[in-house]
C-alpha positions in Angstrom: -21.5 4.9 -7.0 -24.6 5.1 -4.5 -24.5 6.4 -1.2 -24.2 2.4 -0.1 -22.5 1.7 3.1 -22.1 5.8 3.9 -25.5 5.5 5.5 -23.9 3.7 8.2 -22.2 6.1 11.3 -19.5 3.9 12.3 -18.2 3.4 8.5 -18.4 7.0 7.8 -15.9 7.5 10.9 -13.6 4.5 9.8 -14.1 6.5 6.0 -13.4 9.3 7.5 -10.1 8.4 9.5 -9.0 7.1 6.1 -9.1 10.3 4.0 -6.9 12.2 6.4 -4.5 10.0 7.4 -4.2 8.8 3.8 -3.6 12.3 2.5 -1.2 13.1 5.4 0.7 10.1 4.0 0.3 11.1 0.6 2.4 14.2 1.9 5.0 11.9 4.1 5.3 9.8 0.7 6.8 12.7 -1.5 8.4 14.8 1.6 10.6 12.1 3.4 12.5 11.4 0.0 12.7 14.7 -0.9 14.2 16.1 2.6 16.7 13.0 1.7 17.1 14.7 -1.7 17.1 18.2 -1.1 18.0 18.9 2.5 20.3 16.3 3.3 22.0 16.0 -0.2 21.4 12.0 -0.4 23.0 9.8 -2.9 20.8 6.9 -5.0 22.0 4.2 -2.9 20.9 6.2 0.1 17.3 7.2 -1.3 17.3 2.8 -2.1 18.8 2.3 1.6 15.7 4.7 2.8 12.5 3.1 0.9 13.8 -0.9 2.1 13.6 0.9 5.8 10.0 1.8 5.1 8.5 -1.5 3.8 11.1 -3.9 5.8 9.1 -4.0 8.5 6.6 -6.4 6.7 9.8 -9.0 6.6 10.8 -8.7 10.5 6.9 -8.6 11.9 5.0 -9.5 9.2 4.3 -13.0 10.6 3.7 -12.1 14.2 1.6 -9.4 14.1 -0.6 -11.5 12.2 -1.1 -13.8 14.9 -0.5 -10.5 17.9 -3.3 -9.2 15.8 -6.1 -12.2 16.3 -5.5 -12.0 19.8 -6.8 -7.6 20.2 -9.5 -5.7 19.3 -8.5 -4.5 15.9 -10.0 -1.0 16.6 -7.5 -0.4 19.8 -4.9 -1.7 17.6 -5.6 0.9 14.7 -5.8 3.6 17.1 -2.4 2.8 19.1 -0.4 2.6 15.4 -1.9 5.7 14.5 -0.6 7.9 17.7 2.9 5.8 17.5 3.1 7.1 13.8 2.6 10.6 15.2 5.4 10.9 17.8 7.8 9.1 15.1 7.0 11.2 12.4 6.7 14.7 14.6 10.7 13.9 15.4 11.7 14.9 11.7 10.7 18.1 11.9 12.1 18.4 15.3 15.1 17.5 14.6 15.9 19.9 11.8 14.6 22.3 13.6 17.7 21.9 16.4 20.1 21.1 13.6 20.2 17.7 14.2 18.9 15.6 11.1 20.6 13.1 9.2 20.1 9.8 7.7 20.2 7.5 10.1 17.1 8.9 11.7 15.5 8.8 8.8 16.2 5.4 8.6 14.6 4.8 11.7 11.8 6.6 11.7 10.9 5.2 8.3 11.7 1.6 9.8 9.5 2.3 12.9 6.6 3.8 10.8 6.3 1.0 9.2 6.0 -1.2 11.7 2.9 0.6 12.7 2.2 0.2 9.6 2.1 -3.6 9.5 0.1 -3.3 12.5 -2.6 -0.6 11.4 -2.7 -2.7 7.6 -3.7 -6.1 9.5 -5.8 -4.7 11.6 -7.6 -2.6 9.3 -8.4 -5.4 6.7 -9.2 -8.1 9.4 -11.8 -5.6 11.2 -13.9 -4.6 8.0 -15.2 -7.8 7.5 -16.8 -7.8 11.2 -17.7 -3.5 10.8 -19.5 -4.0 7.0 -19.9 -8.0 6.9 -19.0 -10.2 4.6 -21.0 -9.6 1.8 -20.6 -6.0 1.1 -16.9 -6.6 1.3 -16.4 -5.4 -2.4 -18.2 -1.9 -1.7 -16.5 -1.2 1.4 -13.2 -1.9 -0.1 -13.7 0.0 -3.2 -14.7 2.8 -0.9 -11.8 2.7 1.1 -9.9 2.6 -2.2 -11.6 5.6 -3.8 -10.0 7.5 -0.3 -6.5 6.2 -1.1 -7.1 7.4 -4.9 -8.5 10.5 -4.5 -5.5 11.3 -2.0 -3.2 10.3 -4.4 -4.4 13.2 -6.3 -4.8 16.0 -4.3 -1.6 14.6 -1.6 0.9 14.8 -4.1 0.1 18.9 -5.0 -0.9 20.0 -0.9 2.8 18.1 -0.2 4.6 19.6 -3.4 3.3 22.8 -2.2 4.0 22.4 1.4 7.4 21.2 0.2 7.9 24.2 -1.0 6.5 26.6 1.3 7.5 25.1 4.3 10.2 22.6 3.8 10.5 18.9 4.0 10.6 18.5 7.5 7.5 20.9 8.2 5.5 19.1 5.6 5.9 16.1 7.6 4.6 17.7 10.3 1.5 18.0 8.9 1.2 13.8 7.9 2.1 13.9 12.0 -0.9 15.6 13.1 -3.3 13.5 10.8 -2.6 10.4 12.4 -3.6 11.7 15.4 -6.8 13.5 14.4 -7.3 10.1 12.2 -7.0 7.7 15.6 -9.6 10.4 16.8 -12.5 9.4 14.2 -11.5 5.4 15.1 -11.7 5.8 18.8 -15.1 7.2 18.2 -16.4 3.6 16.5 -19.3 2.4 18.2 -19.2 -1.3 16.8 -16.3 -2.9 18.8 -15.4 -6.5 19.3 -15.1 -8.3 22.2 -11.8 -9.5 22.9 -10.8 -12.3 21.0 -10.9 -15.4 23.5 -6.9 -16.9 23.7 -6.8 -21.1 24.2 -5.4 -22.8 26.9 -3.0 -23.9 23.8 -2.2 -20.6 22.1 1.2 -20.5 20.9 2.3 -17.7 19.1 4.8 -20.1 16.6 2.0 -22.3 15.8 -0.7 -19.7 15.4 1.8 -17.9 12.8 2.4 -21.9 11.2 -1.4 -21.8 10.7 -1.2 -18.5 9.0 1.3 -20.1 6.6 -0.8 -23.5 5.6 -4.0 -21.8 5.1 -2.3 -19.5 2.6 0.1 -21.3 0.6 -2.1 -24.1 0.7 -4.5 -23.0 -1.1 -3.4 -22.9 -5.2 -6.0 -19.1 -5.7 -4.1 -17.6 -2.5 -0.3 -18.7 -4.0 -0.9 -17.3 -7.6 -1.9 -13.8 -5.9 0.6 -14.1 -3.6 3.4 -14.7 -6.4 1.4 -12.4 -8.9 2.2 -9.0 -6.3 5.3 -10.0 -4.3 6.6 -9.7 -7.7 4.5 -6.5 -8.8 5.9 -5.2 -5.5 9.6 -6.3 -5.8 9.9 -4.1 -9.2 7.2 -0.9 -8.2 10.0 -1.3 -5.0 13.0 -0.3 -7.5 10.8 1.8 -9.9 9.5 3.7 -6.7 13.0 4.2 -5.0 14.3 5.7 -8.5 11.6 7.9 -9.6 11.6 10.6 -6.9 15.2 11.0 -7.2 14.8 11.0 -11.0 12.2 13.4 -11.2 13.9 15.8 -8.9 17.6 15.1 -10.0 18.1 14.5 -13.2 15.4 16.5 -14.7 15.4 19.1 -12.4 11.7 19.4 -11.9 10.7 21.4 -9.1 8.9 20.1 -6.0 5.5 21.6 -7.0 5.9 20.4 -10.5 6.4 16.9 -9.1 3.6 17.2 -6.6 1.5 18.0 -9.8 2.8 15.3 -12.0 2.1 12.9 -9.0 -2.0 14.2 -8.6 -2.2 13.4 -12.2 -1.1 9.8 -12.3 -3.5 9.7 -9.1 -6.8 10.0 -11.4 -6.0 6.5 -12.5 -6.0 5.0 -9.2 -9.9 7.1 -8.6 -10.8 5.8 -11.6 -10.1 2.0 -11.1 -12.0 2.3 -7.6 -15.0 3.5 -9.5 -14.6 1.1 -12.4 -14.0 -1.9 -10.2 -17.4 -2.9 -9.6 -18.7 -2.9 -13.0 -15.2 -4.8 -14.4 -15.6 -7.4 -11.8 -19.1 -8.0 -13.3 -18.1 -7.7 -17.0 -14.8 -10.0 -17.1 -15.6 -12.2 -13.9 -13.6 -12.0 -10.5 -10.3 -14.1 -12.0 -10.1 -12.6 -15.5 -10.5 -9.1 -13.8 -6.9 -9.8 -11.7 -4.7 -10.5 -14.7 -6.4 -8.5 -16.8 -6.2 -5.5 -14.9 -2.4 -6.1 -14.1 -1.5 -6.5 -17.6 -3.3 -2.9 -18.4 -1.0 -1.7 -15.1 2.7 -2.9 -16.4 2.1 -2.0 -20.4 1.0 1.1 -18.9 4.0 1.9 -16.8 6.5 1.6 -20.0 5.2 4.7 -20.9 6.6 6.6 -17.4 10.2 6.5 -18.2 10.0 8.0 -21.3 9.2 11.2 -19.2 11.3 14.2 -19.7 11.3 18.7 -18.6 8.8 18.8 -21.7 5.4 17.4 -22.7 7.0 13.8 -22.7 6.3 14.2 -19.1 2.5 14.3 -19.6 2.6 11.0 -21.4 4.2 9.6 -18.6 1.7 10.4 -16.6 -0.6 9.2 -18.7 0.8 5.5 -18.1 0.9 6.2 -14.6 -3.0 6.8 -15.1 -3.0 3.4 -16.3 -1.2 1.8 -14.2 -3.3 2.9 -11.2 -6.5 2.1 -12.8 -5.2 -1.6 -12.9 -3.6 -1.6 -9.7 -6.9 -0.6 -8.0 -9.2 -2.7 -9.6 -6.8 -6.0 -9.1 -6.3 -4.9 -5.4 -9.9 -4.3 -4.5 -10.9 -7.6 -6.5 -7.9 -9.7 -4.6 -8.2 -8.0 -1.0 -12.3 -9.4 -0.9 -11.8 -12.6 -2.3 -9.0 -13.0 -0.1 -11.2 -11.7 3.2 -14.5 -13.3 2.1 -13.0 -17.2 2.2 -11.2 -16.4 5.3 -12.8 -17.7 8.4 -13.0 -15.0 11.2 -10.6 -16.3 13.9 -7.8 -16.7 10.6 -8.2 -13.1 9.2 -5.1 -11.4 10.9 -2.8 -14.2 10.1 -4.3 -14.5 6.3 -3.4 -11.2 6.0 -0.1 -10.5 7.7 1.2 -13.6 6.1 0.3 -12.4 2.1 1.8 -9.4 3.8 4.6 -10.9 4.6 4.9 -12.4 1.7 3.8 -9.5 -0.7 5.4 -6.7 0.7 8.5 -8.3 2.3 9.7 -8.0 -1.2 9.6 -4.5 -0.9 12.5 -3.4 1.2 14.6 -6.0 -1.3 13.2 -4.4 -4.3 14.1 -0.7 -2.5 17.8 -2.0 -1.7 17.8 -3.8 -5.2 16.8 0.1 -6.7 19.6 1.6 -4.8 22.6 -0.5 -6.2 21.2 -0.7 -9.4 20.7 3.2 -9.4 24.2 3.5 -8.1 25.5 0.7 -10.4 24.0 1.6 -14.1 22.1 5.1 -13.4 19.0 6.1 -12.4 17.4 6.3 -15.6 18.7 2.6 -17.0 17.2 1.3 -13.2 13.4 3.0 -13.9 13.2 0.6 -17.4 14.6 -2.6 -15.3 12.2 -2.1 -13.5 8.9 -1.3 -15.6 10.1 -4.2 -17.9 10.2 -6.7 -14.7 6.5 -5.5 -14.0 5.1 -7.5 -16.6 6.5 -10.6 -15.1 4.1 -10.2 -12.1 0.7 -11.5 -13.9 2.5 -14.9 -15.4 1.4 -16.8 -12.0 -2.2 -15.7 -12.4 -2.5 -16.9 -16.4 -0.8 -20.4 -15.1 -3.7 -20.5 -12.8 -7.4 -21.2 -12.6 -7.7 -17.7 -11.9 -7.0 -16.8 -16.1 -10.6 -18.1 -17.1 -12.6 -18.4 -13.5 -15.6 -15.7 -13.7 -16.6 -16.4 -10.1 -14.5 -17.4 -6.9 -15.4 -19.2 -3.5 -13.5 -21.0 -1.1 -14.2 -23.7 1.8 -12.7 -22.3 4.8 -10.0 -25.6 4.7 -6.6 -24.5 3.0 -6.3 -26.1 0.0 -9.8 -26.7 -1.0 -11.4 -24.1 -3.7 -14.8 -24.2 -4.9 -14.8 -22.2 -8.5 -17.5 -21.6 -11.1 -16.9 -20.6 -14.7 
């Protein structure tokens, strides 16, 4: 992969700003669960209870910050979520320090975070259009990708180590302080828009209806849409089961899971490198389902992982599944932003938000009972076996034999060429 868009100051900073704050999340990711695990002795259906209060923010705000978000400067918007994330997060560590932690504030601070989160995500992916334009969409996302990838391998073994150096809590310290040196690198942007003019008509119901039509009026933007709210749905209950797996029932030790987490990482670098290339082998449509067919057959593999080499060969699914992930993400995310017209971004994208990830916290909640109700174990193949559901909407669509993908900016109009 060339140099490309690196060239460019202000992308370097928004790179930059990635790398940290996605490692420091990387650390939050494995540290919050495990201070659930380890520190405060959680049960399944608490670990479930905890993951739906991470991602259930995209179901209360989704919609409205979507429209909130077309009426700021994205940039501001980034920067404010970031510093919110810090204060939330710095209260964990805090807290345990005075003796004073329990669940329900975990519970709220992952709630909380993610609201931020909404916020930060749909800001993030409506301001890259204007900071790269629209045609180098596909190398800025798959550079933005090859951040989150590579932090998913080295995150997993700095917060496994951490974990165990330090403790939970003080690991999450350190996810604290990257948000704010990440808000740092974004205040420091040059390229800034101008605030987005509001009409004398602007109502925020309306705005968030015209979010709605322009998505599930168009037939591409549904098939996606199905394709990962169902992905997401059963990597909600695989996710919310695995750490406590891992941990529990075989014991492993933090580091040893940090480790086992770095590997399945390579995957997801691999897939942002391999994206481009794929994309021009198989064609933009074939690519999606193609790619999330190679990410569920690959995930079977992860829970036949046991204390022993079996564990290696469920990394190796987990390799797998994040090369297909990434490549279906990075391919989806610029077709989505390229047919978008400007002053529809933020809603486009909190709504497949919305949509995509507000199966999340029932997928999390779903993990719990089910982990509570028929084991752990017995929940981790529900869940890989419901995976491969996810890419039946995309072969039922023109997407399974489309090479190259375009869209009129009206909802419901597609322009496609084989």
């Amino acid at each position: 992969m060339e140099i490309g868009l690196l060239r460019d100051r202000d992308f370097r900073l928004l790179f930059t700003a990635d790398t940290i704050s996605q490692v420091g999340t990387q650390v939050t990711l494995l540290a919050l669960p495990l201070v659930a695990v380890l520190t405060l002795d959680a049960t399944a259906l608490e670990v479930g209870i905890l993951a739906a209060c991470e991602t259930a923010a995209f179901l209360l705000v989704g919609l409205p910050a979507g429209a909130l978000v077309d009426r700021l400067r994205r940039r501001g918007t980034m920067v404010v979520a970031d510093v919110l994330r810090a204060v939330l997060l710095a209260s964990v560590p805090l807290a345990w320090w005075t003796g004073t932690l329990q669940m329900p504030q975990l519970y709220v601070v992952g709630l909380l975070c993610g609201v931020c989160t909404v916020f930060f995500d749909v800001a993030y992916q409506s301001y890259l259009p204007f900071l790269v334009g629209k045609d180098r969409l596909v190398e800025g996302n798959a550079r933005l990708e090859m951040v989150r990838s590579t932090s998913q391998i080295g995150g997993p073994t700095v917060a496994g180590g951490l974990v165990k150096l330090l403790g939970g809590p003080l690991a999450i310290a350190t996810d604290a302080a990257s948000y704010l040196v990440s808000a740092l690198f974004l205040w420091r942007i040059r390229k800034t828009e101008e605030r987005p003019a509001r009409r004398p008509d602007a109502h925020l119901g309306r705005e968030i209806m015209e979010g709605l039509r322009f998505v599930l009026g168009n037939r591409l933007l549904r098939a996606i849409s199905m394709c990962t709210g169902t992905g997401n749905f059963f990597g909600a209950i695989f996710n919310a089961m695995l750490i406590v797996y891992l941990a529990r029932d075989l014991a492993l030790s933090p580091a040893l899971i940090g480790l086992y987490f770095s590997v399945t990482g390579l995957g997801a670098l691999a897939g942002a490198f391999l994206v481009t290339p794929f994309v021009r082998w198989f064609g933009q449509g074939p690519a999606m389902w193609i790619a999330m067919t190679v990410a569920s057959l690959g995930n079977l593999l992860v829970p036949f992982a046991r204390a022993d080499w079996r564990l290696w060969l469920a990394a190796s699914g987990g390799i797998l599944f994040g090369i297909g992930v990434v490549v279906y993400n990075v391919t989806q995310v610029s077709f989505r932003q390229t047919i978008t017209p400007d002053e529809l971004l933020g809603r486009m994208n909190a709504t497949m938000r919305f949509i995509v990830w507000g199966t999340m916290p029932l997928g999390g909640l779903a993990g719990g009972l089910l982990g509570a109700a028929i084991g752990v174990h017995p929940t981790i193949w529900v869940a890989c076996a419901g995976m491969l559901i996810s890419v039946v909407p995309l072969l039922l669509s023109p997407l399974r034999k489309l090479r190259e993908l375009t869209s009129a900016p009206s909802a419901g109009t597609e322009v496609v060429r084989k």
